[in-house]
C-alpha positions in Angstrom: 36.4 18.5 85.2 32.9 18.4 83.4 34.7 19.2 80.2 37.2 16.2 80.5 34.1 13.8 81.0 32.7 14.9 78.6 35.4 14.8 76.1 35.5 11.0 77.0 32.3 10.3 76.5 32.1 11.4 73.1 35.8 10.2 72.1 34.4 7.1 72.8 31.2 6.1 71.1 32.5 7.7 68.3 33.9 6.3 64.9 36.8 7.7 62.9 37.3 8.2 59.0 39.8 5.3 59.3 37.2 3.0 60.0 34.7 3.9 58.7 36.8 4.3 54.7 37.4 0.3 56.2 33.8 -0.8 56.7 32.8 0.4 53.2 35.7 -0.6 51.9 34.9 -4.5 53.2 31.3 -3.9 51.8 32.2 -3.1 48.4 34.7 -5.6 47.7 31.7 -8.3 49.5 29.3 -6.7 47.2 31.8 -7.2 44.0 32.1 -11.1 44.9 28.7 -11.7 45.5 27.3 -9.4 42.2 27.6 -12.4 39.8 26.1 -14.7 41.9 22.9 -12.6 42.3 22.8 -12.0 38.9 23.1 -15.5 38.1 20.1 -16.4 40.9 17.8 -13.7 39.4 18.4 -15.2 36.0 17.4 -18.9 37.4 14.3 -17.5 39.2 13.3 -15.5 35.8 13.8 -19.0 34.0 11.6 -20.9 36.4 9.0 -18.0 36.3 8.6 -18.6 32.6 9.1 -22.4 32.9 5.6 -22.0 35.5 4.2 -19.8 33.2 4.6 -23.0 30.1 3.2 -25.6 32.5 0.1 -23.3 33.7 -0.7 -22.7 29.7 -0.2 -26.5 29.0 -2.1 -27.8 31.9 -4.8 -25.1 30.7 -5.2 -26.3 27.6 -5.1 -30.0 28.4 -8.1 -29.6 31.2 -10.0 -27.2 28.3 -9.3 -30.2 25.9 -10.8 -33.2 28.1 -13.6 -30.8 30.0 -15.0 -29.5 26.8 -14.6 -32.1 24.6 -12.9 -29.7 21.9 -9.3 -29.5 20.5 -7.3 -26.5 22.0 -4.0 -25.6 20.5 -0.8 -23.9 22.3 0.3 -21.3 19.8 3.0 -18.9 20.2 2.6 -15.2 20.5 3.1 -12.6 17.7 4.3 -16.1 15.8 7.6 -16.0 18.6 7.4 -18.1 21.4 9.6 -16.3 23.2 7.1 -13.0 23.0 4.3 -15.6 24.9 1.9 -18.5 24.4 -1.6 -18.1 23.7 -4.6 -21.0 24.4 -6.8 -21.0 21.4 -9.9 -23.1 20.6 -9.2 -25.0 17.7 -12.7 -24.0 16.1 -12.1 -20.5 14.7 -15.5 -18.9 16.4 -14.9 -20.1 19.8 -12.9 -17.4 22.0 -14.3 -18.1 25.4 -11.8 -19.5 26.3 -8.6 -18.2 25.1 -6.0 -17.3 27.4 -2.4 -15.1 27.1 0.6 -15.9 28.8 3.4 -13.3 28.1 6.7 -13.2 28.8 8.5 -10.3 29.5 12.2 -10.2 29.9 14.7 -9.0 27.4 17.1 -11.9 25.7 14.6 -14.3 26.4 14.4 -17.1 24.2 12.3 -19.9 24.1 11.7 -22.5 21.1 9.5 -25.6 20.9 10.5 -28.8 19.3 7.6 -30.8 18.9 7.5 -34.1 16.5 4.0 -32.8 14.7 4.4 -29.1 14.6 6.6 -26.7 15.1 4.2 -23.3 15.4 1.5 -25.1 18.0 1.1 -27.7 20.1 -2.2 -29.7 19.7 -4.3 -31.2 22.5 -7.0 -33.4 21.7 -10.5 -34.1 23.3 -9.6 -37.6 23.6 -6.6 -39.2 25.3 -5.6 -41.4 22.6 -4.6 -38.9 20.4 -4.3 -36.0 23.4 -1.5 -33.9 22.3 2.2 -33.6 20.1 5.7 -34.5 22.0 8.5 -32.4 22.4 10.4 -30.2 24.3 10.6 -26.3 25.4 14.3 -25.1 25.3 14.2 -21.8 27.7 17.2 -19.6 27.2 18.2 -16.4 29.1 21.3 -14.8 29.3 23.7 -18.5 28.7 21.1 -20.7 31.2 19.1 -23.4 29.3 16.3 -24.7 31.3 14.7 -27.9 28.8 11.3 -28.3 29.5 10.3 -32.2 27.8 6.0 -32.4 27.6 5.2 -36.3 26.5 2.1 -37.2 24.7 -0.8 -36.8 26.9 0.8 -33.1 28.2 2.5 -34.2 31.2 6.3 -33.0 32.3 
């Protein structure tokens, strides 16, 4: 009698190969639907993250402009902008205040368009002349993300 009980017991909070072949079955084919929209979210979020980083260095060099009262340039690093964007003084001997931003993901691509140059972006000391116009065109993996900057560095 204890051997039939027990025989119940375990017939019934257990789980066959059937269903369980089923249950990974329904997971994988989710998982295959749901793969390409992931992939396309992490490439968004990787856009943004870069299109933060750009601001961050623009609103840097603007507030170093107007606090110091010396031109700063946004230049690009390695002469790629897609490789990062470096804050430089415009005097040659002042590196206090040079910052890095890097970017790091592979395919990346990222080009300015500015009406003055096309290998920095100025910002002036003063606001009538404050800085060049243009736009940022980020690129990764088919996404464009345009990034416009107007005259006196605002988005």
């Amino acid at each position: 009698m204890e051997n039939i009980i027990m025989q119940s017991i375990f017939k019934e909070s257990g789980y066959n190969l059937l269903e369980l072949t089923a249950s990974v079955t329904i997971i994988a084919v989710i998982a295959c639907f749901a793969s390409p929209f992931w992939q396309q979210t992490l490439t968004k979020l990787r856009i943004l993250q870069v299109t933060k980083d750009i601001e961050s260095a623009v609103i840097l060099a603007r507030q170093l402009a107007l606090v110091e009262g010396k031109d700063f340039y946004l230049k690009p690093l390695n002469q790629q902008w897609s490789s990062g964007i470096e804050v430089v003084a415009a005097e040659a001997n002042d590196n206090a205040h040079n910052r890095i931003f890097t970017f790091s993901y592979p395919f990346l691509h990222v080009s300015w368009q500015g009406f003055q140059y096309k290998d920095k972006i100025r910002f002036a000391r003063s606001l009538p002349t404050a800085s060049a116009s243009g736009h940022f065109v980020i690129e990764l993996k088919g996404i464009k993300e345009k990034l416009v900057l107007n005259r006196i560095g605002k988005f």
